[in-house]
C-alpha positions in Angstrom: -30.8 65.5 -24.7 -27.2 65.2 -26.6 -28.3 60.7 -27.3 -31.8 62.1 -28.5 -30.3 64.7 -30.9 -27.5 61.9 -31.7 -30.1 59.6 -33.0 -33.1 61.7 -34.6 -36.1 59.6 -36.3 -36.3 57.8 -37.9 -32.1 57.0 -37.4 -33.7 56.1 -33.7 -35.9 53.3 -35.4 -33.0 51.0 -35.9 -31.4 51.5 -32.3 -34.6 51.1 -30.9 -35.0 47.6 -33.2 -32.1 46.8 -31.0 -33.6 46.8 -28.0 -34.7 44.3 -25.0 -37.4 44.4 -22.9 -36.7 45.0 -19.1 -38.7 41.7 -18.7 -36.4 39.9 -21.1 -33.4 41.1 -19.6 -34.6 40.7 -15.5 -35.5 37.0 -17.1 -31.7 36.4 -17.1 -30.9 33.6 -15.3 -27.2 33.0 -15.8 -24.3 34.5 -14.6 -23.3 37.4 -16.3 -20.7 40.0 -16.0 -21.2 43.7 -17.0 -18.2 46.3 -17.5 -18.5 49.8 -17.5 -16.3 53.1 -17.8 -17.4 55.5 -15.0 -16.4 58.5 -17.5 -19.0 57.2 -20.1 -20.5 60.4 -21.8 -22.9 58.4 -24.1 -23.8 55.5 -22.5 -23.6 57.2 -18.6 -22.9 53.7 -16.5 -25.7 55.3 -13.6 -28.3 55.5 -15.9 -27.8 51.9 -18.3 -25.6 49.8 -16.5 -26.8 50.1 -12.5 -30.1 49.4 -14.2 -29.2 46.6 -15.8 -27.2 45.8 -12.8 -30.4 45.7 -10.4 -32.5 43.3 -13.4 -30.5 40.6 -14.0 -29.9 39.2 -10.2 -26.7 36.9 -11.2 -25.0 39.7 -12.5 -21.7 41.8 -11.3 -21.2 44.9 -12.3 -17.4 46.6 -12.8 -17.2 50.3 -12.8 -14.2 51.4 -14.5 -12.7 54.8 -13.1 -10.5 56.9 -15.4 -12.8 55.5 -18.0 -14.8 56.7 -20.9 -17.4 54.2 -23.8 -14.8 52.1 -24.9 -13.6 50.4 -21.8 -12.0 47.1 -23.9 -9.4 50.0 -25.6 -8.9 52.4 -22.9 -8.4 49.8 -20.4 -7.4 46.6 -22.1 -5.8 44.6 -19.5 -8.4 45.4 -16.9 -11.0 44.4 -19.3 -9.1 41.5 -20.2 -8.5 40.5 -16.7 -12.1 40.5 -15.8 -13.7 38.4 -18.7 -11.0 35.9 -18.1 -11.5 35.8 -14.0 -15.1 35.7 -14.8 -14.9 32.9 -17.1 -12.4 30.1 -16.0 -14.7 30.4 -12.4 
């Protein structure tokens, strides 16, 4: 209820322009990393990035604890840590 009253239509036209498909995303075939903050009050990582999580088959998923939306500020070395693991694999 507080993301619907956040976005109202037609403000909610342009986030949902910005959209995938669950097909397009399941379609996913490379590896991919995902990063979430546990605390996240507007994006809530059970509800987005689990989901996102069990469609794309290649992916791993990071819960950050201690962590709200902006996981790259609030955690910067962590993040940083990740995406650099993650890429020089």
């Amino acid at each position: 209820e507080a993301y619907s009253m956040m976005f109202p239509r037609p403000r909610q036209d342009s986030i949902d322009s910005l959209s995938c498909a669950e097909d397009d995303i399941a379609a996913i075939t490379h590896q991919t990393l995902l990063i979430h903050g546990r605390e996240d009050c507007l994006v809530p990582y059970d509800q987005v990035a689990l989901k996102i999580h069990g469609l794309i088959i290649t992916s791993e998923l990071h819960v950050i604890g201690e962590c709200g939306h902006w996981s790259t500020v609030e955690h910067t070395q962590k993040v940083n840590s990740l995406l650099s693991d993650f890429l020089n694999r």
